[in-house]
Each structure stands twice: as structure tokens, then as C-alpha cells.
C-alpha positions in Angstrom: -196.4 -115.6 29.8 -192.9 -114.1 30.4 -189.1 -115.6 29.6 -186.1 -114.2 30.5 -182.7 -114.8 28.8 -179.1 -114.1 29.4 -177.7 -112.9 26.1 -173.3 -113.5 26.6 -174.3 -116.9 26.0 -177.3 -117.2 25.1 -179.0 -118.9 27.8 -182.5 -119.3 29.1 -183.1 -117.8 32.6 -186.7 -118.0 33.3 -189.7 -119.4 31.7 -193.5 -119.1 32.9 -196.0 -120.2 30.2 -193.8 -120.7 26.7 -193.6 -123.9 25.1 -190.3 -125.2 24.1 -191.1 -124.5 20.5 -192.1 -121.4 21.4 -188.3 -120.8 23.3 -186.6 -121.7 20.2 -188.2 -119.2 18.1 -187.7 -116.8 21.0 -183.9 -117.7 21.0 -183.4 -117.9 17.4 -184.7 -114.3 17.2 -182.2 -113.9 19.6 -179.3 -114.9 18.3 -180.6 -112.8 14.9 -180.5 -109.8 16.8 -178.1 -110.5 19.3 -176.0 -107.4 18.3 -178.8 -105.1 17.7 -179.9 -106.1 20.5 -176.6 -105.8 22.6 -176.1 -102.0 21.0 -179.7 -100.9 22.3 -179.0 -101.7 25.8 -175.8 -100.5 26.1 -177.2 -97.0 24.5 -179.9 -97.4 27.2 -177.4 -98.2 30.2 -174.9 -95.3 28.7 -172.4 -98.0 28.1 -170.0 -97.7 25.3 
């Protein structure tokens, strides 16, 4: 299974094998980490 989302919005990109509810837990641990998650790639990208 893999899903892909944009995160500046939040949007889903790609889905192969989730189920929808499956996708709203995915984006709701999203958007609960959306800055967390934000900081790390920048760190990893050498972004400010």
C-alpha cells in the first residue's frame, strides 16, 4: 500500500491500497504533526 500527500494544504496526492478510513487517520495524523513534520524536512533539505 502506499499514499502520498501534499502537506501546504493538506491534500491527498496518490493512493494505491488505503481505505478511505484508513486516509483519514493518515491525514489526521497529519495535520497533528503537520509542523513537526514540516521542521524535519526542512532540516533534511537544509532549508531554514
Amino acid at each position: 500500500m502506499l499514499c502520498k500527500f501534499w502537506l501546504d494544504p493538506t491534500t491527498l496526492c496518490h493512493n494505491h491500497g488505503y481505505a478511505p478510513s484508513e486516509l483519514n487517520r493518515i491525514r489526521a495524523l497529519i495535520d497533528t504533526y503537520h509542523d513537526k513534520i514540516v521542521e524535519a524536512w526542512d532540516e533534511h533539505c537544509g532549508q531554514n
